[in-house]
N, C-alpha and C positions, 0 to 999 in steps of 0.2 A: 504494500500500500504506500502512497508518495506519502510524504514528509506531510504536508499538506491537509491532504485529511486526514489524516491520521490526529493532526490536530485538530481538524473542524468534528473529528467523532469526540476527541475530548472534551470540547467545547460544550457538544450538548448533551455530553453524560455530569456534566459539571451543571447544567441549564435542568435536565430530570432530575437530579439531584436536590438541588435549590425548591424545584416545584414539587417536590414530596415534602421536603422541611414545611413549607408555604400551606401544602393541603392537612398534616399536623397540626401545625398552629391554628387551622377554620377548626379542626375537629375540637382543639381544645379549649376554643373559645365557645364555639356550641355546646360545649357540655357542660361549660362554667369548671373549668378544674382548677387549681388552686392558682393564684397569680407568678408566686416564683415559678413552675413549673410553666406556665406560660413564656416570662422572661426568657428562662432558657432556652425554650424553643427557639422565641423572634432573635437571642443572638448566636445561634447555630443558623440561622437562616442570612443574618448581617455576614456572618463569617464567610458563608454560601457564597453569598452577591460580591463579599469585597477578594475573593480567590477568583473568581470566574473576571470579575474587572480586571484584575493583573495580569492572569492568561492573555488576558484581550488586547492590554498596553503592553503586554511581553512583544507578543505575536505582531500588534502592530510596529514596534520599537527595530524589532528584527527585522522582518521583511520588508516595512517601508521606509527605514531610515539607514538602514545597514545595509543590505542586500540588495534592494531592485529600486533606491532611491539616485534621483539624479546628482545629487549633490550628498552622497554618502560621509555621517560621519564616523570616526574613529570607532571600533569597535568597543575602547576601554570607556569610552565617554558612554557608548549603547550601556554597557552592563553597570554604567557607576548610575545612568539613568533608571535601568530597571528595578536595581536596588532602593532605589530612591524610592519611587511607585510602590514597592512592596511594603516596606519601613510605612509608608504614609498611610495604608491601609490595613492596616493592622491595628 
């Protein structure tokens, strides 16, 4: 399988993922369960959103600013950048 999809299947096993935590938290809101146990879900579901955002600023980071950009920058600048993005969303 290319490089390629291989990330766009990660992409939206990362996107099912997120929308099971999402269908959790309706179930536990319709049943009235305790509010910590709520909490935890919505930040297993924040954690969800802000991994699959960095995948997304990785993949764009790489491809369009590295790889197949016209004015490509240095690679050490790409990953001091990614790092940054990860750090921030965390």
């Amino acid at each position: 399988m290319p490089p390629m999809n291989r990330e766009k299947m990660k992409l939206l096993q990362r996107v099912k993922k997120v929308r099971g935590q999402l269908d959790a938290v309706e179930r536990s809101l319709d049943s009235e369960e305790d509010c910590g146990d709520q909490l935890m879900l919505l930040a297993a579901v924040r954690g969800g959103v802000n991994s699959l955002m960095a995948e997304v600023l990785e993949t764009h980071i790489r491809f369009h600013l590295v790889d197949g950009a016209k004015e490509q920058i240095a690679p050490e600048l790409a990953e001091d950048l990614i790092d940054l993005v990860r750090a921030y969303l965390k």
